[in-house]
C-alpha positions in Angstrom: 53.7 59.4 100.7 52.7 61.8 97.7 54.1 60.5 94.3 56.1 63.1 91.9 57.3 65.8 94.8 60.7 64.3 95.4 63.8 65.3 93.2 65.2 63.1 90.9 68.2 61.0 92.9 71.0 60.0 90.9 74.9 59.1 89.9 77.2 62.0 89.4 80.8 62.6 89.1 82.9 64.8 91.5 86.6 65.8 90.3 88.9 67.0 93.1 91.4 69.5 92.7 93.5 67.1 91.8 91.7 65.8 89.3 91.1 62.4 91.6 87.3 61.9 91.0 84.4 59.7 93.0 81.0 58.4 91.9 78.3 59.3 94.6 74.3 59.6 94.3 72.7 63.3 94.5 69.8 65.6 93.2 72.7 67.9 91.2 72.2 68.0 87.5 71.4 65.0 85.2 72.6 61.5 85.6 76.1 61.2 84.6 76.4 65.1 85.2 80.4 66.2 87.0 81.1 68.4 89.6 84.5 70.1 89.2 85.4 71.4 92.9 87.7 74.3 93.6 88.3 73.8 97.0 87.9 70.1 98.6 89.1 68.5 102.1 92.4 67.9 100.6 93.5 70.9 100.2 91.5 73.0 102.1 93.1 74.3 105.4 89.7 73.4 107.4 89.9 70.0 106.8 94.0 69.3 106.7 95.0 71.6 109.2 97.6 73.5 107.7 97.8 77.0 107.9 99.1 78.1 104.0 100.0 81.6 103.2 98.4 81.8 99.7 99.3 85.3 98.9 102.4 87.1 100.0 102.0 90.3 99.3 98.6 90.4 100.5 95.5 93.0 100.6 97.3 95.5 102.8 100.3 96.2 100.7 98.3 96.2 97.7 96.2 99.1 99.0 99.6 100.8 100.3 100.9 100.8 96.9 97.6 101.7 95.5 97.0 105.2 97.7 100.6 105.6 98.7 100.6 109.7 97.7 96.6 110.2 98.8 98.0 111.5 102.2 101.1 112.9 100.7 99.4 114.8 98.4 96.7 116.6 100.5 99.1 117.1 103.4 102.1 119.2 101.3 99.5 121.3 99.8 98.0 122.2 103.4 101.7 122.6 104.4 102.6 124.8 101.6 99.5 127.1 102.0 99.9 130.0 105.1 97.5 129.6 107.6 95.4 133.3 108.1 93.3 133.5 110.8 89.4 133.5 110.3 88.2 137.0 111.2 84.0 137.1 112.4 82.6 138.0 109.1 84.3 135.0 107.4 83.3 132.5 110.0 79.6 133.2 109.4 80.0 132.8 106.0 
């Protein structure tokens, strides 16, 4: 086996969400380095299996609220304007 190719294999420090933390052995960082994890298998929904609802008013009514009078807008002012028929000349324009 060739000497000085392998990663250095150490002890780190992983904090949970909770701020529960473990000891284990990996290539991250420097010896004595922590992790600090966001998301971690006891909270996260693929590992417990619960189904949370994180965010109530969600992405759709955000983007309701946010373009609520786009159509509005556009569709009173083609309501509002009389409608003239195209004669030849201005259809080849």
């Amino acid at each position: 086996m060739k000497e000085k190719i392998h990663p250095d294999y150490h002890e780190i420090n992983v904090v949970m969400t909770d701020g529960t933390s473990f000891k284990t052995r990996s290539t991250y960082g420097k010896p004595g380095e922590s992790i600090h994890l966001d998301i971690d298998p006891k909270t996260h929904p693929a590992w417990t299996g619960q189904h949370r609802i994180m965010d109530s008013g969600g992405q759709v009514a955000k983007f309701n609220k946010r373009f609520q009078n786009l159509g509005m807008a556009a569709q009173k002012a083609a309501a509002a304007a009389p409608m003239k028929p195209a004669t030849p000349a201005e259809a080849k324009k």
